[in-house]
C-alpha positions, 0 to 999 in steps of 0.5 A: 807801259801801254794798254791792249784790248780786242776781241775773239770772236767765232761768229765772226762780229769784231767791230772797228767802232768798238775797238776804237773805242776800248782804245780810247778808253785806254788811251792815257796809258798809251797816249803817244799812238792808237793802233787798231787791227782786225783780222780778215774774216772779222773773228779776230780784232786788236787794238794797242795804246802805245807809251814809246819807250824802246824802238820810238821809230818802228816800234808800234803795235800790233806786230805781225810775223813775217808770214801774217800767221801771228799778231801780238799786242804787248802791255810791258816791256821784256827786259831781256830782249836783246839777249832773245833776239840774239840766241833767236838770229841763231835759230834763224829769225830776222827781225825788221824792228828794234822792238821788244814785242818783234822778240817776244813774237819770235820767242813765241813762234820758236818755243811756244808757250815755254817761251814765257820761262825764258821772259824776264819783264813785266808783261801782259799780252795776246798773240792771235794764231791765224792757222789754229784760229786761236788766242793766247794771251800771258801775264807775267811772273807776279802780275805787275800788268793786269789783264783782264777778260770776258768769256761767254759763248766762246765769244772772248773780250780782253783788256788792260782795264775792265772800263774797256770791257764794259763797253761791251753791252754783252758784258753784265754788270752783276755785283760779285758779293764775294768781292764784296766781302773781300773789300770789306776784310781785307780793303780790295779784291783777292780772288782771281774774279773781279767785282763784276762777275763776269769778268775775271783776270788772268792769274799772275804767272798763268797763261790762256788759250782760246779756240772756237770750242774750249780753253786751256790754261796753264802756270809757267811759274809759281813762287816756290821757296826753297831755302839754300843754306848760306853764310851771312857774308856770301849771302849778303854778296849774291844780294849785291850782285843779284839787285845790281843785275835787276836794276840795270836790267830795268833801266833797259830804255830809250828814254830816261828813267827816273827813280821813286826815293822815299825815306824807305830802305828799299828805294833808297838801296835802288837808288844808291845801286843805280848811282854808286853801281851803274853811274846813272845821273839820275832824277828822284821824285819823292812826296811830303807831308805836314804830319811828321809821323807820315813824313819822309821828305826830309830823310829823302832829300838827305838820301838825295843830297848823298847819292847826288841825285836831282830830287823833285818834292811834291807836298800834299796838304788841304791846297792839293787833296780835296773831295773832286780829287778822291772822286778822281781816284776812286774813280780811276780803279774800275772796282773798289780798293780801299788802299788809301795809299793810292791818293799820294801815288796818284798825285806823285805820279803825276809829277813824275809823268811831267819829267821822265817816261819811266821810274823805278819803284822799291815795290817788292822789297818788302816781300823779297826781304822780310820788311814787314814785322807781321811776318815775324808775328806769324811765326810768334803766333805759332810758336805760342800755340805750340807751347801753350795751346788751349792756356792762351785763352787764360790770356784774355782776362789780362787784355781787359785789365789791360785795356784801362791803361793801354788799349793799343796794347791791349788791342795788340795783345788780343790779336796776337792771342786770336791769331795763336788760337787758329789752326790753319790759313785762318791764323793768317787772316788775323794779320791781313785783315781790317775786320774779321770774316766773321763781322761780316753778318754784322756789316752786311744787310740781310740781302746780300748776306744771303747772295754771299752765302758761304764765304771763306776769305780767299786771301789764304788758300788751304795749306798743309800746314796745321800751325803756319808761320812766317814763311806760310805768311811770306807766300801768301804775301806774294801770291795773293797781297802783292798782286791784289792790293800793292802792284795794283794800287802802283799800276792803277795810279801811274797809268792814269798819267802815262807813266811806266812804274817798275819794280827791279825787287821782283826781277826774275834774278831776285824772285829766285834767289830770295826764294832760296833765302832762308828767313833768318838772314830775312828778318828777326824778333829785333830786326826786318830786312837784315840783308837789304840794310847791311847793304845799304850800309855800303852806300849811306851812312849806318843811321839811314838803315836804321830808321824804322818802317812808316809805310807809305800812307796819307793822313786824310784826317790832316789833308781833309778840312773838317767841313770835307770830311761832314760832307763825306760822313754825310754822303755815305749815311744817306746813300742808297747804294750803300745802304743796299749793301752795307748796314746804315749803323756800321757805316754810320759809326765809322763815318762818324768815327773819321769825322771826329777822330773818335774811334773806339780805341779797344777795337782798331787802331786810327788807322784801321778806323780811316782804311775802313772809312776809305773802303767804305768811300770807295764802294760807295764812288763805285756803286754810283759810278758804275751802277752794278746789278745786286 
């Protein structure tokens, strides 16, 4: 992991103070070395953070071809070097490194921009061509390193962070109510545009060329499922054999590498592969907590003691979560993002940067596999609205007269039914959201409902499917929720500490062979990820695959003391920046309701009412820290 940046420029005005300092804005993703490179006549500048990992020699960035014609600077790590570098000896390339990003430049040289199929990795980057006065920059497959840029009069600023971007007083720092209003339902940006209007992020899987006049663009790769009809057994051992390819593939590295171990099929099954498969002696990080329903150290510290790795526990509790701390990693996203999830992977990460350079995370799993039983809704959803159709509104009167004695199944009951009585994408919205689209003209003041104008949540783009299901629901998730909320929450959080997280369930040979799973061997009405836990059943006793899922969350009304958490009602009632945009009631109801762990049981779960809360903090730490145009 490392962090880039530059500038193209046709007036011909790149800067050396300038990229000095986007460097130094990124440099904790980079700390172990600062490269800055301007071309000859100044319309072309990059700079490069570097987190040594493969070639901790000779290395550095940016790399240049051997003829000065391209320079690259690579944010990631392409696993499959050594095989590229092979097959491009062939075609005659020679190489003065033992870096990734030297194979990656002749890659591109050989091939062009069909170069980015042959790549398995995670990977943003940019290669300026001196002969075209050009600038390509790529994103890997599903966006696990960001990239973001600023286009304006033909003049292009990019980087691994927007902080870098910002630095840049052409740069407005305009609100986009659309990304407002993203964080609002869903608790962090969808779109490809970003809280600041002007800056936008290369798609996952998409690449960008810019010249003086115009751009092109173009995807390389798109999540496409193709169920491939197969018996359990043969598809069970193409799991095996599929994930003990990706997880050795990850551990390609000249440092060691470490592995996340929750209580969690996923990182568990990592684990397991990486010691009982490929005989790794292998360090495991995992986190703790005094609240039992989000605790699972104890299941982790078994998983270790079984599979004989050294285990490493960071407990949270009111010592460690504190206000400052929130402040921080709030402040560590440059826009809003309301996954609380992120306290607890800001802290682990932390801890983990003290040992290894590099950790493998079970992300990914969820969405290859089936793990979350909301798929399985979808398609319970659908197949109520065929049946029944317009009868499911006679539903209602029966969740009211159940709400008197079980509001959360009641509250349970009315989703499912809302979500049967749509037709389309919006059916989908249901299961993403944290309050419908349509409270929106009850949250949001006058003025900024009306910069919002028309608003259509970008979370699920048109489908040809009049009544969608699960397997709708499973692309969306990869399109969309992966890379807005879950990847972004993991890149943010371990940068911070120059720790590079990755993630072997979204390895080129997994994408592909999950895409071709049919659902069944996914998940059930009794079961999700049927596959990944009869195969963890090969390497821990048959109760640790049968745990339920928890997630990975925090109980901030547990870690916060109730003097913390008045001050923080009391922040966000009285702040102006909040009030600008949000109704004063809507904040103060839900300040209250996490101030006093009373909120109304009818409309949203416990958890629901603090990711609201959280969301809310998060635009409120953002508008004071950034001070956006609105």
């Amino acid at each position: 992991m490392c962090g880039i940046a530059g500038v193209f420029d046709p007036l011909k005005n790149c800067d050396r103070a300038f990229l000095e300092k986007m460097a130094a804005s990124l440099k904790h993703r980079g700390p172990d070395g600062t490269n800055v490179w301007i071309n000859s006549d100044r319309s072309v500048g990059l700079a490069h953070t570097r987190l040594a990992i493969i070639d901790l020699e000779t290395g550095n960035q940016p790399i240049h071809s051997p003829d000065g014609r391209y320079t690259c600077v690579l944010n990631g790590e392409i696993y499959n070097y050594r095989s590229l570098r092979e097959s491009l000896k062939t075609e005659g390339h020679q190489f003065q490194t033992n870096s990734d990003t030297e194979v990656l430049l002749a890659a591109f040289i050989a091939w062009g921009e069909e170069c980015l199929s042959r790549l398995n990795g995670m990977f943003a980057f940019a290669i300026h061509d001196t002969r075209d006065k050009s600038l390509f920059l790529a994103r890997d497959r599903t966006g696990i390193k960001p990239l973001y840029y600023f286009w304006q009069h033909h003049r292009l600023v990019f980087a691994s962070e927007m902080k870098a971007i910002l630095l840049d007083g052409n740069v407005s720092r305009r609100i986009n109510m659309e990304a407002l209003a993203d964080l609002l339902v869903f608790s962090y940006p969808t779109t490809q545009g970003t809280f600041f209007r002007d800056i936008r992020e290369i798609p996952p899987g998409s690449w960008m060329k810019f010249n003086r006049r115009e751009t092109t663009r173009g995807r390389f790769w798109r999540w496409h499922r193709r169920p491939i009809s197969m018996d359990f057994s043969e598809a069970l051992e193409q799991t095996r054999e599929r994930l003990i390819e990706s997880v050795e593939d990850h551990f390609v590295s000249d440092v060691p590498v470490g592995s996340f171990l929750s209580g969690g099929i996923d990182s568990a099954l990592i684990c397991a592969i990486a010691t009982q498969e490929l005989g790794k002696n292998l360090d495991t990080f995992t986190v703790g907590f005094n609240v039992e329903s989000y605790d699972e150290s104890k299941i982790a510290g078994l998983i270790s003691k079984h599979l004989g790795t050294r285990h490493h526990m960071i407990r949270l509790d009111r010592t460690v979560v504190n206000l400052d701390l929130l402040e921080t990693v709030l402040g560590q996203y440059d826009q809003p993002f309301g996954d609380s999830s992120a306290i607890p992977t800001y802290l682990l990460s932390a801890e983990i940067a003290k040992h290894v350079k590099v950790v493998l995370s079970g992300d990914g799993g969820d969405e290859m596999f089936g793990g979350y039983p909301r798929f399985f809704h979808a398609d319970l959803t659908r197949g109520l609205a065929q049946i029944f159709g317009p009868l499911l509104y006679l539903g209602y009167p029966v969740t009211r007269g159940l709400q008197m004695v079980r509001p959360d199944l009641a509250r349970a009951s009315r989703r499912m039914l809302n979500a049967s009585l749509q037709r389309g994408t919006d059916r989908l919205s249901w299961f993403a959201t944290y309050c419908p689209a349509s409270e929106l003209d009850s949250i949001l003041v006058p003025e900024a409902l009306k910069t919002l104008g028309n608003y259509s949540p970008a979370l699920c783009p048109p489908s040809r499917a009049a009544q969608p299901g699960a397997s709708e629901f499973m692309d969306i998730t990869v399109e969309r929720v992966l890379p807005g909320d879950y990847l972004r929450k993991v890149d943010v959080a371990s940068s911070a500490h120059g720790l590079e997280v990755r993630v072997p369930f979204l390895g080129n040979q997994i994408l592909d062979f999950s895409a071709g799973l049919e659902k069944k061997h996914k998940f059930s009405g009794r079961r999700t990820k049927i596959l990944t836990r009869a195969l963890l059943d090969r390497y821990l006793p048959a109760e640790f695959s049968r745990l339920p899922k928890l997630g990975f969350g925090i109980p901030l009304n547990e870690v916060l003391s109730g003097a913390e958490k008045s001050q923080l009602r009391e922040r966000l009632v009285e702040s102006r920046e909040l009030g600008s945009l949000v109704n004063k009631r809507y904040v103060k109801e839900i300040a209250l309701a996490f101030e006093n762990d009373n909120w109304c049981v009818n409309t949203y779960s416990q958890f629901m009412a603090y990711q609201k809360f959280y969301a809310l903090l998060a635009l409120d730490i953002w508008l004071t820290n950034w001070r956006p145009i609105i």
